[in-house]
TORPA-4810 file (N, C-alpha, C, O; in nm, 3 decimals):
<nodes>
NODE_1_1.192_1.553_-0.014_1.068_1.551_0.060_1.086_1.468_0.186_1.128_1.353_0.174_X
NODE_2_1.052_1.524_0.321_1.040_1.436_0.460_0.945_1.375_0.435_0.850_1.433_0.383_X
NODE_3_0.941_1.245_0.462_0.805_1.177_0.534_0.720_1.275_0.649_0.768_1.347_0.736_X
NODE_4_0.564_1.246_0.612_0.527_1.324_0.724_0.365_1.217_0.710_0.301_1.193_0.608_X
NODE_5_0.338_1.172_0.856_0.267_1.108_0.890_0.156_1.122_0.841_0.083_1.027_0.814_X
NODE_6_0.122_1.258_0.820_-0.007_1.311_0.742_-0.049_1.264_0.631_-0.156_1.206_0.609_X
NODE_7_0.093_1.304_0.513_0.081_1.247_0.390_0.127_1.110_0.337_0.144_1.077_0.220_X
NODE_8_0.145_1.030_0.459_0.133_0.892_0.421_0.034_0.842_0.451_0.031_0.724_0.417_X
NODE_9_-0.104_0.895_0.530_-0.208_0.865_0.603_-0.311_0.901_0.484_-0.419_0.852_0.450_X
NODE_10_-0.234_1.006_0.438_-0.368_1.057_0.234_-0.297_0.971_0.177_-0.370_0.873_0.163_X
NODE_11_-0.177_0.946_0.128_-0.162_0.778_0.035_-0.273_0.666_0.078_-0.379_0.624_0.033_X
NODE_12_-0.209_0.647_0.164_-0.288_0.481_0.226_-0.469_0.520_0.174_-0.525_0.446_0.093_X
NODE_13_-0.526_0.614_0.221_-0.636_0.693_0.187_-0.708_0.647_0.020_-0.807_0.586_-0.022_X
NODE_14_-0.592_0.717_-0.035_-0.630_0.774_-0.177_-0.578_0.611_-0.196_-0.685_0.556_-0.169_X
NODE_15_-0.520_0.542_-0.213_-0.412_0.373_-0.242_-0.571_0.302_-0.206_-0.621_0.254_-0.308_X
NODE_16_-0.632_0.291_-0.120_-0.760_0.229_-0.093_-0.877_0.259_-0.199_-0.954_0.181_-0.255_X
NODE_17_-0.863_0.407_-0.209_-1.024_0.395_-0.340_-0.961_0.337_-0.421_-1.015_0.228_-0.438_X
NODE_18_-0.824_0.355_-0.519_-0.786_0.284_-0.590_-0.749_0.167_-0.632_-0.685_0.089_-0.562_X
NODE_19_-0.790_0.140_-0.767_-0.745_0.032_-0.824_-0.588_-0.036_-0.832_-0.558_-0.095_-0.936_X
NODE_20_-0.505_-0.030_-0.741_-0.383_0.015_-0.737_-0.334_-0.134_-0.719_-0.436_-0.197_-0.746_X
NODE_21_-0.218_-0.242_-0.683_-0.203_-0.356_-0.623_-0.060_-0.293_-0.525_-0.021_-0.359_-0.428_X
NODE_22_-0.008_-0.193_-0.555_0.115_-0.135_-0.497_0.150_-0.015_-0.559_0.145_0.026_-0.675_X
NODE_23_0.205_0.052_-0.405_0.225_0.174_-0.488_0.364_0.257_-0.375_0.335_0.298_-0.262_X
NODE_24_0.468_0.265_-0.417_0.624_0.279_-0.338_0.636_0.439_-0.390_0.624_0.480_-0.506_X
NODE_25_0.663_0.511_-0.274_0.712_0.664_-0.270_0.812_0.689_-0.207_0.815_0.671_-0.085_X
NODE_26_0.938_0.743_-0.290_1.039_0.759_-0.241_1.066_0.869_-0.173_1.016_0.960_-0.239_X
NODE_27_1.122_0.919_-0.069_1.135_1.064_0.008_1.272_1.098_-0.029_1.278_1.209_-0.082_X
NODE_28_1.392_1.035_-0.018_1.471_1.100_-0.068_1.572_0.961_-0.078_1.506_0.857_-0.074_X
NODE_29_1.718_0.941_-0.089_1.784_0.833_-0.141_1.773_0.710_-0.018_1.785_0.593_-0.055_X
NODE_30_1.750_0.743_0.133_1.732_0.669_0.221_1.597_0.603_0.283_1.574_0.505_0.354_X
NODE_31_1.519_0.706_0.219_1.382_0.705_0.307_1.293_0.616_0.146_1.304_0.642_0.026_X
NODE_32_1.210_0.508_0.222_1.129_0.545_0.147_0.969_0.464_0.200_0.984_0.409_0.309_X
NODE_33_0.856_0.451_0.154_0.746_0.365_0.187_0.699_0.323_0.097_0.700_0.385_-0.009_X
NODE_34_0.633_0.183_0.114_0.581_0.136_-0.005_0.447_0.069_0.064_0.460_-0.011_0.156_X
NODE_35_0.298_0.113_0.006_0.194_0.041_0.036_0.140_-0.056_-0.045_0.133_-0.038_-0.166_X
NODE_36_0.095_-0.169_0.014_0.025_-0.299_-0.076_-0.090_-0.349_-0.028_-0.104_-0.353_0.095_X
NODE_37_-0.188_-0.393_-0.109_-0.290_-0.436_-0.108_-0.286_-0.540_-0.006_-0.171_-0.515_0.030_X
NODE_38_-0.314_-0.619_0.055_-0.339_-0.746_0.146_-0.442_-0.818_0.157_-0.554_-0.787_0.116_X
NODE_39_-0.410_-0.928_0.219_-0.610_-1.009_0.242_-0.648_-0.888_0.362_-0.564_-0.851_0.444_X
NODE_40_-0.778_-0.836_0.359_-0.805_-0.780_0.448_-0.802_-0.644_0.463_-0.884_-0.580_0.528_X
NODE_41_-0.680_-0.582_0.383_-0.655_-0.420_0.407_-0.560_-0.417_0.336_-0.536_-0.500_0.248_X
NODE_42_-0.478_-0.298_0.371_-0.401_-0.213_0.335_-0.271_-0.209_0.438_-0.281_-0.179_0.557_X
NODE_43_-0.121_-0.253_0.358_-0.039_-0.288_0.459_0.158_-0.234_0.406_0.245_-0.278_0.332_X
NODE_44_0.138_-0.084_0.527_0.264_0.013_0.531_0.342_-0.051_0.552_0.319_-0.119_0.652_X
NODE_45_0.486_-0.079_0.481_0.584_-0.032_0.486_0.703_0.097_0.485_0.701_0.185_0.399_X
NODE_46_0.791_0.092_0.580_0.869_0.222_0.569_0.995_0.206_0.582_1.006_0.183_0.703_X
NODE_47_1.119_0.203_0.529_1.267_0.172_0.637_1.312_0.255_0.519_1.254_0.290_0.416_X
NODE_48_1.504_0.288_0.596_1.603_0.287_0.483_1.616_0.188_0.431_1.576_0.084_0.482_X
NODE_49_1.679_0.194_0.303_1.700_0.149_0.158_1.840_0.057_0.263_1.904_0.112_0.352_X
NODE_50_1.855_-0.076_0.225_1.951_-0.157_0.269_1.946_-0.287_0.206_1.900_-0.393_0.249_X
NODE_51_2.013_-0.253_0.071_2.021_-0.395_0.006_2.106_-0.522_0.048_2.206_-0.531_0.120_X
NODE_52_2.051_-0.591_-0.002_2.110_-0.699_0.080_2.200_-0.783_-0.031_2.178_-0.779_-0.153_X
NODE_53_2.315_-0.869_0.039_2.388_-0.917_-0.015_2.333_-1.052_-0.044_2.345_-1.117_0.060_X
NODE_54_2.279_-1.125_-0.137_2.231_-1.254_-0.168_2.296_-1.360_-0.090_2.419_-1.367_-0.101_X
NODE_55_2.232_-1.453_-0.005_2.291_-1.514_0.081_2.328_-1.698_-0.017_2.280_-1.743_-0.121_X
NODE_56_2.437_-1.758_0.087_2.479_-1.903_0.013_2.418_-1.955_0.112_2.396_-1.890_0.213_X
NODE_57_2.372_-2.118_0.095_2.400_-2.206_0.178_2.544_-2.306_0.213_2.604_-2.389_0.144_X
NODE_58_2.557_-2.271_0.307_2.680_-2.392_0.341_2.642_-2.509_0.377_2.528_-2.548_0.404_X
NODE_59_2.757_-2.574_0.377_2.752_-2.728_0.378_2.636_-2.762_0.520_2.550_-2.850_0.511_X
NODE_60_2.658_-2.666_0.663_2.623_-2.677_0.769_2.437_-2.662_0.754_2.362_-2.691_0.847_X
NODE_61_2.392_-2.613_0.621_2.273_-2.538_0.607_2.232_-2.415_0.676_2.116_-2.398_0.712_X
NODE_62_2.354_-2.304_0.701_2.335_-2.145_0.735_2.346_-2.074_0.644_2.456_-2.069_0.590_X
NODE_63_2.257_-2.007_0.601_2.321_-1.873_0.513_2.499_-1.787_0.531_2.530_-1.702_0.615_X
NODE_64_2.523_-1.804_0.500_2.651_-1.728_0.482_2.682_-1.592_0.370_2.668_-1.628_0.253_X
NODE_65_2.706_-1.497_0.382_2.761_-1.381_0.329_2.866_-1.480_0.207_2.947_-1.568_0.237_X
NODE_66_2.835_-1.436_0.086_3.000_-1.480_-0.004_3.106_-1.348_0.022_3.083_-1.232_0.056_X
NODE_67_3.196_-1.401_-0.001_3.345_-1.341_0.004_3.322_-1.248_-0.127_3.279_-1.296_-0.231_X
NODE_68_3.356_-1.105_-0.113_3.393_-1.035_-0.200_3.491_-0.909_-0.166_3.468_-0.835_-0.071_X
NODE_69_3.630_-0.887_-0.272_3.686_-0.849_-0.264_3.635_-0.692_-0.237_3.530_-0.643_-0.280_X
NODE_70_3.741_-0.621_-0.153_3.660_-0.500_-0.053_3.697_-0.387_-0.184_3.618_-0.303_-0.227_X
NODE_71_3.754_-0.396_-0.204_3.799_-0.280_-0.333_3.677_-0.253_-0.458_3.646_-0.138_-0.488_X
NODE_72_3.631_-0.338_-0.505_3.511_-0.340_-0.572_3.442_-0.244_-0.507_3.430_-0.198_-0.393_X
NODE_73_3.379_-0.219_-0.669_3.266_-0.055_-0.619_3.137_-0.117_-0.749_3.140_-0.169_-0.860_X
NODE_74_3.032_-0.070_-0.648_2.904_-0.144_-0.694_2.840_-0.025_-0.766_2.827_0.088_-0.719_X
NODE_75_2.791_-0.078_-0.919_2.672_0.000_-0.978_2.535_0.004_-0.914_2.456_-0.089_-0.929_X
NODE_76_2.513_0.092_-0.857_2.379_0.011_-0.832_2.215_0.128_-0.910_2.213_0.229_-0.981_X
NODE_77_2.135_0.065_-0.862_1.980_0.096_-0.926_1.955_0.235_-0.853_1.934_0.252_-0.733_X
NODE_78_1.961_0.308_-0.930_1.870_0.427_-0.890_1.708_0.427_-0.816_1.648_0.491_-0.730_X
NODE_79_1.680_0.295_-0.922_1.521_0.337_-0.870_1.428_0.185_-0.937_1.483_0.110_-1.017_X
NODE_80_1.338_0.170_-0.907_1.282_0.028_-0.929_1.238_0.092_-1.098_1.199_0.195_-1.154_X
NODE_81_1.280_-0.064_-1.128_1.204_-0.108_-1.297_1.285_-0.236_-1.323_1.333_-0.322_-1.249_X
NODE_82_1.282_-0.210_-1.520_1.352_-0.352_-1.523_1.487_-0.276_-1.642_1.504_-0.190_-1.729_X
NODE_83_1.558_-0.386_-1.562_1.688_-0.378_-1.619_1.729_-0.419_-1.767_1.707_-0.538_-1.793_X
NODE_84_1.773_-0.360_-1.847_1.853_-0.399_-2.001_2.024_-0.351_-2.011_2.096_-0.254_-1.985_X
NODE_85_2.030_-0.464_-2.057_2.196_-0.466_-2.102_2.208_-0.383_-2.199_2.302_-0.303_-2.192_X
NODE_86_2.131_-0.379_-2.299_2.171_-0.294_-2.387_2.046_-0.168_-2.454_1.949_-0.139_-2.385_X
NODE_87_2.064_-0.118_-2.561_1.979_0.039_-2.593_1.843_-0.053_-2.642_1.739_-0.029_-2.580_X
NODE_88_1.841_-0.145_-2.737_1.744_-0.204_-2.800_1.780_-0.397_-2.802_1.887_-0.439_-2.758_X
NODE_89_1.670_-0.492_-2.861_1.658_-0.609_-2.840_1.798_-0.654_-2.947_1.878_-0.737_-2.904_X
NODE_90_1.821_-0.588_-3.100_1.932_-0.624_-3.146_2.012_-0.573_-3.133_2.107_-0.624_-3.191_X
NODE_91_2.044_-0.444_-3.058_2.166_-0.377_-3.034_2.290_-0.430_-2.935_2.256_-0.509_-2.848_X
NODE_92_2.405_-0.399_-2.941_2.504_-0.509_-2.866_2.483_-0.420_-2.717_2.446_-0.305_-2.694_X
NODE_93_2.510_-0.491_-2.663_2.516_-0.447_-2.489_2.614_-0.324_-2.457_2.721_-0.319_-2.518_X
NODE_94_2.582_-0.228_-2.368_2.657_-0.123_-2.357_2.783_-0.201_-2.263_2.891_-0.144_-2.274_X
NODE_95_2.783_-0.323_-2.173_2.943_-0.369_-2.155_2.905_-0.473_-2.117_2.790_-0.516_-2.106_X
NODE_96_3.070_-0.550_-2.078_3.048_-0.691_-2.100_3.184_-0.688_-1.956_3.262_-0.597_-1.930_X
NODE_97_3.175_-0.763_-1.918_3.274_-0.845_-1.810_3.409_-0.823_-1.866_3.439_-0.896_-1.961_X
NODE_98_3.514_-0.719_-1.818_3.639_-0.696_-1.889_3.635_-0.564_-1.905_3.709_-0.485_-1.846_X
NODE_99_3.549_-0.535_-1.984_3.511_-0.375_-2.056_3.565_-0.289_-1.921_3.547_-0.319_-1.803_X
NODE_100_3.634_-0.173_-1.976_3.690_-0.085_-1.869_3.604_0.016_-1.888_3.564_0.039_-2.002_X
NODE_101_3.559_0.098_-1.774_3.450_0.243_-1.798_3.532_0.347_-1.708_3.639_0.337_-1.648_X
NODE_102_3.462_0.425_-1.717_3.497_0.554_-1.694_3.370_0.598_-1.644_3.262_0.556_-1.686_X
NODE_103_3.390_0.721_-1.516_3.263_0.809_-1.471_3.239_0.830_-1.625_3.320_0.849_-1.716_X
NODE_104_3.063_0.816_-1.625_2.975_0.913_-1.742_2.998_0.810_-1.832_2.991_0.874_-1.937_X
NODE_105_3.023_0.680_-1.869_3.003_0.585_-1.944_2.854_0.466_-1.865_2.832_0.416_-1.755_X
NODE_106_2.777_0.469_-2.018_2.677_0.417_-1.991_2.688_0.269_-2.003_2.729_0.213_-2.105_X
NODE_107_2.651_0.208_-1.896_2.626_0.076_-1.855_2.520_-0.022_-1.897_2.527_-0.126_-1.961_X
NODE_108_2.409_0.052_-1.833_2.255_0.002_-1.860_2.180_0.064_-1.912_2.210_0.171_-1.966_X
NODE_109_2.059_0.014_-1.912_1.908_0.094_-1.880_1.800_0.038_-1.766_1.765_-0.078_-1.744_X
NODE_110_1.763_0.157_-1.704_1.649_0.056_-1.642_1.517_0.146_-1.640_1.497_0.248_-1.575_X
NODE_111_1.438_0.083_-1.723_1.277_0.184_-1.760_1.205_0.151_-1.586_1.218_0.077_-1.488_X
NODE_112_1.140_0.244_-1.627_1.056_0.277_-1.507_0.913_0.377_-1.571_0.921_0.486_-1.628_X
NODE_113_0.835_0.329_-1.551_0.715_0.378_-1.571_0.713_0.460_-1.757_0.670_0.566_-1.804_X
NODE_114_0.793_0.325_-1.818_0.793_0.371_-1.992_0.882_0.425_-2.012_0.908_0.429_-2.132_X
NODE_115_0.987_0.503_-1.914_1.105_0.601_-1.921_1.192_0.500_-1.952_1.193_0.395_-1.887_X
NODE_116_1.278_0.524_-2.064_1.472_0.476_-2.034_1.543_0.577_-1.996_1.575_0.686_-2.044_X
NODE_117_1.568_0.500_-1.864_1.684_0.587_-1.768_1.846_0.522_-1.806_1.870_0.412_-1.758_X
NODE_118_1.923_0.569_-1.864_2.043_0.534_-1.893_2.104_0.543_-1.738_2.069_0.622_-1.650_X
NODE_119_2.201_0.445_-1.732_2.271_0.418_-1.615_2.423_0.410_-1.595_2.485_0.303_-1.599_X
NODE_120_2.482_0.533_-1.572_2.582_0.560_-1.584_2.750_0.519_-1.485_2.757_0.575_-1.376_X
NODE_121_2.838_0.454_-1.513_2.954_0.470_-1.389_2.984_0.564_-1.359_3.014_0.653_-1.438_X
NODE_122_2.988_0.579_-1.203_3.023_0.673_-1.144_3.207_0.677_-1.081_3.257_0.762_-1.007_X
NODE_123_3.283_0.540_-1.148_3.428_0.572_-1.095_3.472_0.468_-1.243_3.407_0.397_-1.320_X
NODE_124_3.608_0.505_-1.232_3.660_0.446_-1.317_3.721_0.306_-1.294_3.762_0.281_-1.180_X
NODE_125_3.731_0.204_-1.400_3.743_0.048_-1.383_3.716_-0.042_-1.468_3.684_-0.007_-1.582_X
NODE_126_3.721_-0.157_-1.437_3.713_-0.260_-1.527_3.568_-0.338_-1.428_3.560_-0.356_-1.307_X
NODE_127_3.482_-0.366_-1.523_3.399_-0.463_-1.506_3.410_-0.567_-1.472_3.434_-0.648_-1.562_X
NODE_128_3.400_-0.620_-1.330_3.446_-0.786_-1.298_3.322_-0.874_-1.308_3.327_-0.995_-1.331_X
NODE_129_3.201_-0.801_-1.287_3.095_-0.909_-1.255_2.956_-0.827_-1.284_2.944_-0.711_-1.245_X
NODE_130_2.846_-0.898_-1.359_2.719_-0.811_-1.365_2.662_-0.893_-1.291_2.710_-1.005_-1.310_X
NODE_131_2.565_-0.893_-1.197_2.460_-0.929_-1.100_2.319_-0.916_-1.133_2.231_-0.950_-1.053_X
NODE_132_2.290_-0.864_-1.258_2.159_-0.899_-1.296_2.140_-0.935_-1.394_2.231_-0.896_-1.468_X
NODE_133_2.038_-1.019_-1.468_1.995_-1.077_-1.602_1.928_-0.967_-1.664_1.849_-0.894_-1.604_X
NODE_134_1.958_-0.957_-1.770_1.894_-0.902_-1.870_1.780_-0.904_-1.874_1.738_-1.020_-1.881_X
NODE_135_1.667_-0.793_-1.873_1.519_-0.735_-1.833_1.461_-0.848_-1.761_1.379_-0.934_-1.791_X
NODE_136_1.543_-0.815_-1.634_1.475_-0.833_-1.469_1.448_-0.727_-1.426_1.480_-0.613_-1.461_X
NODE_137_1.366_-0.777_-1.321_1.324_-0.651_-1.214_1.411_-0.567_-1.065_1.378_-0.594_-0.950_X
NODE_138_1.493_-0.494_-1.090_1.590_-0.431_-0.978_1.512_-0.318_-0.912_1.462_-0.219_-0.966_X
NODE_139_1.512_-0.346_-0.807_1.509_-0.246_-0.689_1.588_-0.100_-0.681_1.678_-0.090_-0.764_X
NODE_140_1.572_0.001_-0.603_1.645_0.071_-0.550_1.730_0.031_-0.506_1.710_-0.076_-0.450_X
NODE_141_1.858_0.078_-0.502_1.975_0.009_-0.425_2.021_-0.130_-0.498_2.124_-0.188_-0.462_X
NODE_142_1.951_-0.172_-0.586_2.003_-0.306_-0.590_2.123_-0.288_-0.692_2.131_-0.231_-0.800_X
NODE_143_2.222_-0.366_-0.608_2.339_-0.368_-0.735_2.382_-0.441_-0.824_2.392_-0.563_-0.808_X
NODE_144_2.420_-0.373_-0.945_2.370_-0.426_-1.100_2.498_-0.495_-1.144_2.494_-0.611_-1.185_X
NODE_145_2.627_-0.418_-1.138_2.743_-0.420_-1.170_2.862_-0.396_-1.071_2.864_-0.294_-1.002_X
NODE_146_3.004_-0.533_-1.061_3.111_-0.470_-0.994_3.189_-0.445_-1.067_3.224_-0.514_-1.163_X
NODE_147_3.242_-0.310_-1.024_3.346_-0.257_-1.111_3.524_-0.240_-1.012_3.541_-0.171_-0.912_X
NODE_148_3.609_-0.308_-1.068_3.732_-0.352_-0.991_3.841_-0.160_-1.031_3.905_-0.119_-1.128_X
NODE_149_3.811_-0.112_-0.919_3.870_0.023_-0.918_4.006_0.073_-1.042_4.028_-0.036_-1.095_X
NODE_150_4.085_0.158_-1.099_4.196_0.138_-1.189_4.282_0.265_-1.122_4.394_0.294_-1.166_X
</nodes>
């Protein structure tokens, strides 16, 4: 679906009678808008999807980019909800730091509107690093897992 000025002008519309506090529509993997309530009104957002790399402070007090090796390939979020390590609360985690995967080996879950969306690798590797806690809230784009190429 394109964005089209029209039908973000009936969101914002229809987002106002409603009881809503936010409400994000995706157009396709780049595009997307998200409207929110405000003091006062009703307040559009629109950009590409551009996650960001969590910034450090240095000694100097600047944000700085951390160092990460360029070969790494990132799991990332399909789509906003919250993230689980594993299928259920006593079940063991679908991987762990080490664990080698394969395209079509399941990683996560991340529900979204009551759904479990299983979350699959898309290259083959070893797990170097997970980047999110266990049922947090991830974004689109946000990345979950690095996986060190094989």
């Amino acid at each position: 679906m394109k964005p089209d000025i029209a039908f973000i002008e009936k969101l914002v519309e229809l987002f106002s009678k409603n009881d809503m506090g936010e409400l994000e529509v995706q157009f396709n993997r780049n595009k997307w808008v998200r409207i929110s309530k405000v003091a006062g009104g009703v307040a559009v957002q629109s950009a590409p999807v551009t996650p960001a790399i969590p910034a450090i402070e240095t000694e100097e007090g600047k944000p700085e980019k951390p160092a990460r090796p360029a070969n790494l390939v990132a799991v990332k979020s399909p789509m906003i909800g919250t993230f689980y390590r594993a299928p259920a609360p006593d079940a063991p985690t679908y991987v762990e730091v080490g664990d080698t995967v394969k395209p079509g080996t399941v990683v996560c879950i991340v529900e979204a509107m009551k759904l479990m969306n299983e979350i699959e690798a898309e290259s083959s590797g070893k797990i170097v690093e997970i980047l999110v806690d266990n049922e947090s809230p991830v974004e689109y784009g946000q990345e979950m897992f690095l996986i060190e190429p094989s």
